[in-house]
N, C-alpha and C positions, 0 to 999 in steps of 0.2 A: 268781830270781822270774820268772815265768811272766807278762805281762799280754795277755789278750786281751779283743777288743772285738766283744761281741755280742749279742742278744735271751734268748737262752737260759742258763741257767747251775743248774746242782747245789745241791742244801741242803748238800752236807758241804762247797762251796765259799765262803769270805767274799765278799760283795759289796760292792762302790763302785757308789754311783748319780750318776751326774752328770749335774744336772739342766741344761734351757737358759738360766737363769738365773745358773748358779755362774760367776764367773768364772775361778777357778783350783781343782786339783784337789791335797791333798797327799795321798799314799798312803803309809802303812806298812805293811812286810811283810816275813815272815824269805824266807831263800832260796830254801825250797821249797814258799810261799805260791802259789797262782793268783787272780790276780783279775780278774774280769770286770767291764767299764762296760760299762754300760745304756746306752744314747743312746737318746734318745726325744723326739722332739716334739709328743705327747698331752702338752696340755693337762687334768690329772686333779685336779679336783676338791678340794679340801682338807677332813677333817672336822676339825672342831676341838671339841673337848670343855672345860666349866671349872664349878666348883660353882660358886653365887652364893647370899647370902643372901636370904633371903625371912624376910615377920611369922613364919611358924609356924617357921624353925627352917631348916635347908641347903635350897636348891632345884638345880637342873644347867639347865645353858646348852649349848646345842648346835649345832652349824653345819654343811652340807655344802652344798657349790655355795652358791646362790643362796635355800638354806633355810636359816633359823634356827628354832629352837625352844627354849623355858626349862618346865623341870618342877617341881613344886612337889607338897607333899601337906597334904591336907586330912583332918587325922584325924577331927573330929566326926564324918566319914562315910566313912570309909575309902578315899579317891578320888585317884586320883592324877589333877592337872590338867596340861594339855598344852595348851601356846598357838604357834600359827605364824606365820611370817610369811615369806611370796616364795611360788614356787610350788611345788606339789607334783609332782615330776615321780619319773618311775622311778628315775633314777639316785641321787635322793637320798633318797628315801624309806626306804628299807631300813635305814640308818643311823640315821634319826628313830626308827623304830617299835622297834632294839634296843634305844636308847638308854633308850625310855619301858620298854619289859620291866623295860630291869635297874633303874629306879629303882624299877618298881611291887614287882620282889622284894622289894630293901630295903626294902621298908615294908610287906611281905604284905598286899598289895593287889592287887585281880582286877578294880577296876572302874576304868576308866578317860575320863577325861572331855578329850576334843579339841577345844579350840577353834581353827578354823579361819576364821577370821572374815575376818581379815587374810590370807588365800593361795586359791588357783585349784586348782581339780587340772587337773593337765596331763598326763592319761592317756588316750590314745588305749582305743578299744572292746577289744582285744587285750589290752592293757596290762589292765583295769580286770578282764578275765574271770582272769585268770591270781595276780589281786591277791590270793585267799584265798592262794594258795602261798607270796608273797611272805611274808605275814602269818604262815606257818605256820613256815616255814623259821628267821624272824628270833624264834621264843619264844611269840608269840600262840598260843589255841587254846581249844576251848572252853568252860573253864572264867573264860574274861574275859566283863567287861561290859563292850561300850564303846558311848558315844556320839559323834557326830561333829556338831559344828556348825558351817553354813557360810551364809556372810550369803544365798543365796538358792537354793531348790531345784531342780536340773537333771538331765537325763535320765542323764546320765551319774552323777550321783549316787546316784540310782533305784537303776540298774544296778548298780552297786557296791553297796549295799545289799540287793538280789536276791543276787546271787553270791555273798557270804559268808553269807548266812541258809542259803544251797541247799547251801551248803559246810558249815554246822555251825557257824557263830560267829555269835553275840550281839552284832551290833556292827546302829545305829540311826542314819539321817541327821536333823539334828532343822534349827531355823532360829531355835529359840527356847532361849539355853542354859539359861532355866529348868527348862524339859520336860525337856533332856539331862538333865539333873541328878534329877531326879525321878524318871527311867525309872531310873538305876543306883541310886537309893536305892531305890528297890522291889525291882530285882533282888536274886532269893534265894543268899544265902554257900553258893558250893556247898564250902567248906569245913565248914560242918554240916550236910552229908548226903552222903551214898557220893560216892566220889571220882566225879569226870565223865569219864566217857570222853572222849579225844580226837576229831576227827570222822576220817572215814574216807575224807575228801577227801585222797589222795594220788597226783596227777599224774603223768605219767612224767616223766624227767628230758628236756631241752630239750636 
């Protein structure tokens, strides 16, 4: 058995990760096994995922950094609800908005209702312009309805609302989550009528 100790390492090689926290490492491995440790002292974030019940039926609970979020669906209107809390920052954001995709499939549902009441966005102007890609990459696209509501309207909010209309997605800053709600019940099922083209917003790779 082979062990060496480095950054890099092979998929046809098994990995050990050892993290700054473990205290002791046990390894198993036949003779002609290689294994590499990771050492790393990034501080990375943990997601954590878990169902939770809700009145209508399962809801999903979700966590990355210093975000939480719990999903729920409201069939009278076909709406999948999403409520946060901490701040909205890049590195954990990507994880939220999969997470809401794959519940809004299970429940083929296109419209999606954000309440953001309890959280900040904490995206620099860079950040906020690049955010359709973000949204794209992670399953949104334009056949979603979404609304976004946040206890009070900022320019930065604007902005992100400009940059994903200019980009081709349906998504609306509201302050009032009556109105969020009203705008996606209006919005037309683009499942009864010709499929919707995706939008044509595609970036170069970074």
């Amino acid at each position: 058995m082979e062990i060496s100790l480095g950054t890099r390492t092979s998929r046809r090689n098994p990995v050990k990760i050892l993290r700054p926290e473990s205290r002791s490492l046990r390894i198993d491995a036949g003779p002609d096994e290689r294994i590499y440790l990771i050492v790393s002292d990034i501080d990375h974030s943990k997601t954590e995922n878990r169902m939770i019940s809700t009145q209508n039926g399962k809801g999903f609970q979700g966590a990355s950094g210093l975000l939480t979020w719990q999903l729920a669906y409201r069939a009278d209107h076909n709406v999948v609800l999403l409520e946060t809390t901490g701040p909205i920052e890049k590195t954990w954001l990507s994880a939220m908005v999969a997470s809401t995709v794959a519940f809004a499939e299970q429940h083929q549902s296109w419209r999606i209702l954000a309440d953001h009441q309890k959280s900040l966005l904490k995206l620099d102007p860079v950040e906020i312009y690049y955010c359709p890609r973000l949204l794209f990459s992670n399953g949104i696209n334009s056949q979603h309805a979404i609304s976004l509501v946040f206890s009070r309207m900022t320019e930065d909010l604007q902005f992100l609302e400009n940059v994903c209309r200019n980009s081709g997605l349906h998504l609306s800053v509201f302050t009032e989550p009556g109105l969020a709600l009203n705008r996606l019940i209006e919005a037309v099922d683009p499942l009864a009528s010709p499929r919707a083209e995706t939008s044509a917003y595609a970036p170069e790779q970074r």
